[in-house]
matplotlib code that plots the C-alpha trace (Angstrom):
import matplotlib.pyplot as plt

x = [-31.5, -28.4, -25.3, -25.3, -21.6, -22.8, -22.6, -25.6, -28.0, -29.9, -32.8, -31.1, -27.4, -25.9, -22.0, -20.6, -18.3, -22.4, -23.2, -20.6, -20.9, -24.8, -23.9, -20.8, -23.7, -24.3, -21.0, -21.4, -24.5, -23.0, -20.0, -19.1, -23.1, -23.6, -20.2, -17.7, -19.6, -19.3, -15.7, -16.9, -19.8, -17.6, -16.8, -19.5, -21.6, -19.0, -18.8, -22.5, -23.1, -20.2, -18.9, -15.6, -13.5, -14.5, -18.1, -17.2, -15.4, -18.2, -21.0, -18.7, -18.2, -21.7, -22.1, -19.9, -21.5, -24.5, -22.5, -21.6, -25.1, -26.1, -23.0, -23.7, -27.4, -26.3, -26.0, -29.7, -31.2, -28.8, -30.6, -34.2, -34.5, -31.1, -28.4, -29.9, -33.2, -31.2, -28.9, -31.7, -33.6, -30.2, -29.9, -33.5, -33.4, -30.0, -31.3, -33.9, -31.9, -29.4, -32.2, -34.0, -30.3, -31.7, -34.6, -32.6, -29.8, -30.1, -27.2, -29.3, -31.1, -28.0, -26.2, -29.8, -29.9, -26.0, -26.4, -29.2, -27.6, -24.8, -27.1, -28.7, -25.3, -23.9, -27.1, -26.0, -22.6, -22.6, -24.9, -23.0, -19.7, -21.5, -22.8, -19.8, -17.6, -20.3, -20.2, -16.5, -17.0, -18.5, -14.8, -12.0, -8.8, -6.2, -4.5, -7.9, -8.6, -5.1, -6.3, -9.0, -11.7, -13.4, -12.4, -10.3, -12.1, -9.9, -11.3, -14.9, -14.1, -12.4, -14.9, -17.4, -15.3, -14.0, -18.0, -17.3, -15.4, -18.5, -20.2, -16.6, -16.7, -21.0, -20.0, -17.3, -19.8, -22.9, -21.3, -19.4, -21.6, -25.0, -23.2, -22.6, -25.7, -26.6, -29.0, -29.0, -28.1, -27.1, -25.2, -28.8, -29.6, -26.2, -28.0, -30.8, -29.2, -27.3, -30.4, -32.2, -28.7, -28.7, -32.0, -31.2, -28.0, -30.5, -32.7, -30.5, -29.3, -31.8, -33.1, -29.8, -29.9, -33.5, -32.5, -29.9, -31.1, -31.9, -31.8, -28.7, -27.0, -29.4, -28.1, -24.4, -25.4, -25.9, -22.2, -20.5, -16.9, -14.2, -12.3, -8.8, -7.2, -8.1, -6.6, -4.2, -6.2, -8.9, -6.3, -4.8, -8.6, -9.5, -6.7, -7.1, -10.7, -9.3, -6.7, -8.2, -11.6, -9.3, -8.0, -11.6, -13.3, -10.7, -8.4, -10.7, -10.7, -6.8, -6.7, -9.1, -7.2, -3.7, -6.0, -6.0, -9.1, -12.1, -11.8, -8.4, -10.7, -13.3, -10.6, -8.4, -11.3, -12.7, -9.5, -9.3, -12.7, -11.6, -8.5, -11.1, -12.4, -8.9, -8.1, -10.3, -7.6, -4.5, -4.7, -6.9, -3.9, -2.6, -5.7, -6.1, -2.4, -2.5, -3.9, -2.9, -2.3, 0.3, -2.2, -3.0, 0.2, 1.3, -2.0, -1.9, 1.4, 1.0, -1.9, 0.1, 2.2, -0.3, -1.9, 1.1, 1.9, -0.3, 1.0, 4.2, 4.0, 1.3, 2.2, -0.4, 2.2, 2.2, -1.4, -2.8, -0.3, -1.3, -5.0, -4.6, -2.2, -4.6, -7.7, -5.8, -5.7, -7.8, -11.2, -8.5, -7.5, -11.5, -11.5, -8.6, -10.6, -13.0, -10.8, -8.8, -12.6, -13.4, -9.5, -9.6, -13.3, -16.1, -18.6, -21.1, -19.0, -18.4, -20.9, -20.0, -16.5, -17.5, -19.8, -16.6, -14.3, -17.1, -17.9, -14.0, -13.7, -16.9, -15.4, -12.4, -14.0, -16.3, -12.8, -10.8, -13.1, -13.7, -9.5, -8.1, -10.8, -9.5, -5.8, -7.2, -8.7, -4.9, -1.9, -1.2, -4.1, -5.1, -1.8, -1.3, -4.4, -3.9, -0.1, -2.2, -4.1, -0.7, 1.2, -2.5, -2.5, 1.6, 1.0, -2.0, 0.8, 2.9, 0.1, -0.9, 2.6, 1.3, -2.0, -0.8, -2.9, -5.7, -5.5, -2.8, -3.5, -4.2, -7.4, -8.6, -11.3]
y = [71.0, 69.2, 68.5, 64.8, 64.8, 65.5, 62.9, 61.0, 63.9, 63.0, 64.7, 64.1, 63.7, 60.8, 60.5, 59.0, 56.2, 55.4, 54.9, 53.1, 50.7, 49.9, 49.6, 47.3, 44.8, 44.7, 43.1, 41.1, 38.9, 39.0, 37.8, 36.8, 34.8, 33.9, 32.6, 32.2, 30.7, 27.2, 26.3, 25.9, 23.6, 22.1, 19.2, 18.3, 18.5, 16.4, 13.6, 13.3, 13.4, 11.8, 14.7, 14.4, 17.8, 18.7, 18.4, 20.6, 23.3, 22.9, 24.5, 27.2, 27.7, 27.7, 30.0, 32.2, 31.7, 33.2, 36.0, 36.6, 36.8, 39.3, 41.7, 41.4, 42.5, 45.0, 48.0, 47.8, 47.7, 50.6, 52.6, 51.3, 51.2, 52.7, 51.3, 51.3, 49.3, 46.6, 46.7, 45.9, 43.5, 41.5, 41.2, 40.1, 37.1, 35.9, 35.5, 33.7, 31.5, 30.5, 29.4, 27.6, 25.5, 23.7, 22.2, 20.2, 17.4, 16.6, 17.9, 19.7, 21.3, 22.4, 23.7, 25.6, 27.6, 28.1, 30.3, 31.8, 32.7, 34.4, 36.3, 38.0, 38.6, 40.6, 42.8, 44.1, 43.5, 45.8, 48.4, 48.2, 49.1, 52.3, 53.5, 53.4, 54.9, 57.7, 57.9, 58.1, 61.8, 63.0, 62.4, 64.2, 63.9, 62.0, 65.3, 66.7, 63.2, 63.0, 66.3, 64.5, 66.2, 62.9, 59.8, 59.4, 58.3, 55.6, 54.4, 54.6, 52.4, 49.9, 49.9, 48.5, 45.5, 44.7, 44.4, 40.8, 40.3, 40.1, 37.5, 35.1, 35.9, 35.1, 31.9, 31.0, 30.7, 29.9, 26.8, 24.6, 24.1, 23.8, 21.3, 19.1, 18.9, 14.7, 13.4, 13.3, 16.2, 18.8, 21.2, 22.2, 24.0, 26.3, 27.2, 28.1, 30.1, 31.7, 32.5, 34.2, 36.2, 37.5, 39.1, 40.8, 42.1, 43.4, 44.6, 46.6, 48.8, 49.0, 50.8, 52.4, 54.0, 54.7, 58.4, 57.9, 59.0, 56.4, 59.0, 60.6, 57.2, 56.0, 58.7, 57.7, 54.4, 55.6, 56.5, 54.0, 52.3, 52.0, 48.9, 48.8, 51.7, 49.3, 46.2, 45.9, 46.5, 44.2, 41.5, 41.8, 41.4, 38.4, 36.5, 37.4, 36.2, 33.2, 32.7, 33.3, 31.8, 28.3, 29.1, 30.5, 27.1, 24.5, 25.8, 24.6, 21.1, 21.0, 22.1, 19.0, 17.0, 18.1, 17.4, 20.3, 20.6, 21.8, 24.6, 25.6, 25.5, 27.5, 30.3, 30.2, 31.3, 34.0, 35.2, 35.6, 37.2, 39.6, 40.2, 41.7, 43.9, 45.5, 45.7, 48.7, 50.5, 48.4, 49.7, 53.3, 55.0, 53.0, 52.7, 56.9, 57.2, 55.0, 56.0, 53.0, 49.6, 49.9, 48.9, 45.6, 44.8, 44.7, 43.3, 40.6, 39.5, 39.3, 36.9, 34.8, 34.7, 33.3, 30.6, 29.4, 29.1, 26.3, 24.9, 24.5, 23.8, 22.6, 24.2, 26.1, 29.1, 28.8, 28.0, 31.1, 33.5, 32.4, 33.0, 36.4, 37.6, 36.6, 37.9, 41.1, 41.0, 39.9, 42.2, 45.1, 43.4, 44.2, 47.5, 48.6, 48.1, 50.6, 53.1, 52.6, 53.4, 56.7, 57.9, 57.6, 58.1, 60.6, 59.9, 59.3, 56.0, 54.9, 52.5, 51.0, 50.8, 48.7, 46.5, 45.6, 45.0, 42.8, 40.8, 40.2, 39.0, 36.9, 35.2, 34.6, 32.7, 30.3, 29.1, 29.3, 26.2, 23.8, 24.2, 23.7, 20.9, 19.0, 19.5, 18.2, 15.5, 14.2, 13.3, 16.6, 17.3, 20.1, 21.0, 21.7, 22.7, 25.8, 26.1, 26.6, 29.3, 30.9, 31.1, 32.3, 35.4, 36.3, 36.4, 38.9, 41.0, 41.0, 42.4, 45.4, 46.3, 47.6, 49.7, 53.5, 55.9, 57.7, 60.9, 63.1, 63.9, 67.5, 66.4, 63.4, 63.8]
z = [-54.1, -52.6, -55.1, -56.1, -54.8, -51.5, -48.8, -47.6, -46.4, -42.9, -41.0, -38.3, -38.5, -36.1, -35.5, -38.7, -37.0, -35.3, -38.9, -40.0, -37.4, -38.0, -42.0, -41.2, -39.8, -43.2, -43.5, -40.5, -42.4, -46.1, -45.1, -42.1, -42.0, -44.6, -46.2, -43.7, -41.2, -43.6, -42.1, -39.2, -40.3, -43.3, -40.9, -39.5, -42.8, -44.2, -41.8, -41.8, -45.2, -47.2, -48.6, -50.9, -50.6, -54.2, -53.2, -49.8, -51.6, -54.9, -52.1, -51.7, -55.5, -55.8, -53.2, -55.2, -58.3, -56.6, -55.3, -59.0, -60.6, -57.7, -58.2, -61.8, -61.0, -58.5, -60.0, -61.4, -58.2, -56.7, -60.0, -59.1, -55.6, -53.2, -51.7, -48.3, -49.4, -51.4, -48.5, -46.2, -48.4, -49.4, -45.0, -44.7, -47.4, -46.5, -43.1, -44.3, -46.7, -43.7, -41.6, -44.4, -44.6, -41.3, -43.4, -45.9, -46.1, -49.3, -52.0, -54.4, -52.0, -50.2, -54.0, -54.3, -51.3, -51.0, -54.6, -53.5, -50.3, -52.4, -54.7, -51.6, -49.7, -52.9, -52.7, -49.3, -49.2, -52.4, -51.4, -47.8, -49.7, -51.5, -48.8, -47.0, -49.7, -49.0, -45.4, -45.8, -47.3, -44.2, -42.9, -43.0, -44.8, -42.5, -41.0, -39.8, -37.9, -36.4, -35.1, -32.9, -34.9, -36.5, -37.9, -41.3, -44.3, -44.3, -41.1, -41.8, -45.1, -42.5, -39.8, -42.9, -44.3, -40.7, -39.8, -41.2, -37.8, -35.6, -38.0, -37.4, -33.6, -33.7, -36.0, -33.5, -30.7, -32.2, -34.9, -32.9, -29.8, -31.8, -34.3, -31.3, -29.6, -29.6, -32.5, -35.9, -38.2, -35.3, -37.4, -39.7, -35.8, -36.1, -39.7, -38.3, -35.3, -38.1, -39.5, -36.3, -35.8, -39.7, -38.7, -35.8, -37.1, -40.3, -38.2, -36.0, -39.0, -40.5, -37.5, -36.7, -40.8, -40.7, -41.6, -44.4, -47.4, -50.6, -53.0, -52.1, -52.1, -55.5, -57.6, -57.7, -59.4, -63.1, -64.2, -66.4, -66.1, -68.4, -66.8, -68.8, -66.3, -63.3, -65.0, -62.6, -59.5, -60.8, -62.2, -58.5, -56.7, -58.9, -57.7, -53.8, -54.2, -56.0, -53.3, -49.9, -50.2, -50.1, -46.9, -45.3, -46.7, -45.4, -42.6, -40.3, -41.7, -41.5, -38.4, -37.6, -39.6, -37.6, -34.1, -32.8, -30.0, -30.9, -27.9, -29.4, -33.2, -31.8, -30.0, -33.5, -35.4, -32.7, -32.7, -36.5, -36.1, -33.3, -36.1, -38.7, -36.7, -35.3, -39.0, -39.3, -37.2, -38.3, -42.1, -41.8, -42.5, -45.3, -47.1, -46.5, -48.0, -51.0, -54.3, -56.3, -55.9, -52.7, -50.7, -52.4, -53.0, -49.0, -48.0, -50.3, -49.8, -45.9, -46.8, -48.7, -45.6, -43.5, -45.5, -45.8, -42.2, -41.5, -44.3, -43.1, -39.5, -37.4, -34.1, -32.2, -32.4, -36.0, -36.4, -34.1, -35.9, -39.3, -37.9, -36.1, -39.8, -41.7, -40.0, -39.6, -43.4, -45.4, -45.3, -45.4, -49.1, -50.3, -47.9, -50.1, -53.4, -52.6, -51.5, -54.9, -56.5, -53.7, -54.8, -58.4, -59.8, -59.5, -57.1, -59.7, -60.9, -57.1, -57.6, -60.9, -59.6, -56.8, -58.9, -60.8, -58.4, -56.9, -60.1, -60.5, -56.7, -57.2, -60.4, -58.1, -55.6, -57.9, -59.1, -55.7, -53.7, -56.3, -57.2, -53.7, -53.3, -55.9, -54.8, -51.6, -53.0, -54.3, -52.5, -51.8, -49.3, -47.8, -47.4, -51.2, -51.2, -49.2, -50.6, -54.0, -52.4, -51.3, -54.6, -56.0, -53.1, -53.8, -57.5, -56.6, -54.8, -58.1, -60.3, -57.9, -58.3, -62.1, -60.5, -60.6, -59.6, -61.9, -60.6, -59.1, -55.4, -55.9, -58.0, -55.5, -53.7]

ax = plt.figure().add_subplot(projection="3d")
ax.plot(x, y, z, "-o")
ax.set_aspect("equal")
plt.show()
């Protein structure tokens, strides 16, 4: 019998960075899909039907209220079923929700499937980040991948969140043109192109992890989680999930609003995509190095940083530097989380630590759209709005300060 701290156990083993890269598809359709992808089609939804900014940021609260409920319910389905199946079942119904988006127009409808939409995202975006803490113990410790012999376990935890990068770039290129097309109601086909592309990236790894095994990954899911030593960590995570959903829900708006083309839109947000993804390079040493709350504490800072930018200057400079920061950011900021969890606990509370620095990042961003909406909705504008979301991220910076870490390095894993 295998140790239950071993690493995910394979028939037949593929490189680990292969792995990584079909789990961070995972990522791709939780996030990048399924809840990023409504910038883009903020504007037009808006414009077509009469949307105030509190209703446009309420979808996205929804959205997170949904993400919320399925975090809370996560770690019961790790127990009952493996990471890998939620993981896969979470992919297959968000794909299905986004498309079912391009049957409706009407509000309620809209609220309905946005929650829903959130609850499956958390299934895989959690089961995504377990099994990734796991692949990560196939790597080696920083010195033996500077070595050239495989990639740090730092990286591997990158390479997942920064998966969210290739759902931005697909948004990017899918949302703007479909959204245009002549008639009535053109952005519900970007939904359901969203849709088609959530199930191929689902199917892909599921294919790709076909030999990963549930029960290796299952059996981590049972240890409970005493919160109060993470209060920092998880004080610091509520507030970046508070803070940077603002920006990701309105920045495109604003940068209508400051008319800016919709070319230069569609290459600001690729960008930022293409950002995410070189993040899992950009931080694999810092996130390898830090036991405590360093790492949140930079990352959140530099994203306070760039939603400011915008904020104070609408240049393209400005604008595409506050985009490429902040891209080059931000999935780092939850990449960090779980390497907090892989450095401090025993494997068998990986999951439980994940689940709560989910459910405290959910909570976050129920509060974050429906606040900078309403600052919107003001004389401020977006503007305020998003300087909102910066003091929110910088306060977040403040607080990690306080996260030391659990263990001394000798006793790490």
């Amino acid at each position: 019998m295998p140790k239950s701290t071993e690493p995910l156990r394979t028939a037949r083993e593929l490189p680990t960075l292969v792995v990584a890269a079909a789990v961070a598809l995972a990522a791709a359709v939780s996030l990048g899909l399924a809840r990023f992808s409504y910038a883009l089609l903020l504007p037009p939804m808006r414009a077509d039907l009469g949307w105030s900014y509190l209703t446009a940021g309420a979808m996205n609260t929804v959205n997170a209220a949904g993400y919320l409920v399925g975090a809370l319910l996560a770690p019961g389905w790790l127990r009952r079923y493996g990471a890998r199946n939620a993981l896969l079942a979470g992919g297959a119904g968000s794909a299905l929700l986004l498309a079912a988006h391009g049957a409706v127009t009407s509000d309620a409808a809209l609220y309905l499937l946005r929650g829903l939409t959130g609850v499956a995202s958390a299934a895989t975006f959690v089961s995504g980040g377990l099994l990734a803490a796991r692949l990560s113990g196939r790597a080696p410790q920083a010195g033996a991948a500077a070595a050239g012999r495989a990639p740090s376990a730092g990286l591997v935890l990158g390479l997942y969140y920064g998966g969210a990068g290739i759902g931005i770039v697909i948004s990017a290129l899918l949302v703007p043109p479909l959204s245009a097309l002549p008639g009535a109601h053109a952005w519900q086909w970007a939904w359901i192109a969203l849709g088609a592309a959530a199930g191929v990236a689902t199917l892909i790894t599921a294919l790709a992890t076909r030999t990963l095994d549930p029960s290796g990954a299952a059996s981590a899911a049972g240890a409970r989680l005493a919160w109060s030593p993470l209060a920092c960590g998880l004080a610091s995570y509520f507030l970046f999930g508070l803070g940077y959903i603002g920006y990701m829900t309105f920045v495109v708006t604003l940068l209508r609003e400051q008319r800016l083309s919709p070319l230069a839109i569609t290459v600001f947000y690729a960008l930022l995509g293409l950002a995410v993804l070189a993040s899992s390079w950009i931080w694999a040493g810092l996130l390898q190095r830090h036991r405590g709350g360093g790492a949140m504490r930079l990352l959140n800072a530099l994203l306070a940083l760039a939603t400011v930018l915008p904020v104070l200057s609408a240049h393209p400079v400005a604008v595409f530097a506050s985009g490429l920061l902040f891209g080059g950011v931000f999935l780092s900021v939850v990449a960090s989380t779980t390497a907090l969890v892989r450095h401090n606990l025993p494997a068998s509370a990986w999951s439980a630590g994940i689940a709560a620095f989910t459910i405290v990042f959910a909570a976050g961003q129920i509060v974050g759209p429906t606040l900078v909406g309403w600052v919107a909705d003001g004389a401020g504008g977006l503007r305020g709005g998003l300087a909102c979301s910066a003091g929110v991220l910088l306060l977040g910076a403040l607080i990690a300060w306080g996260q030391k870490p659990l263990v001394a390095p000798a006793e790490a894993r």
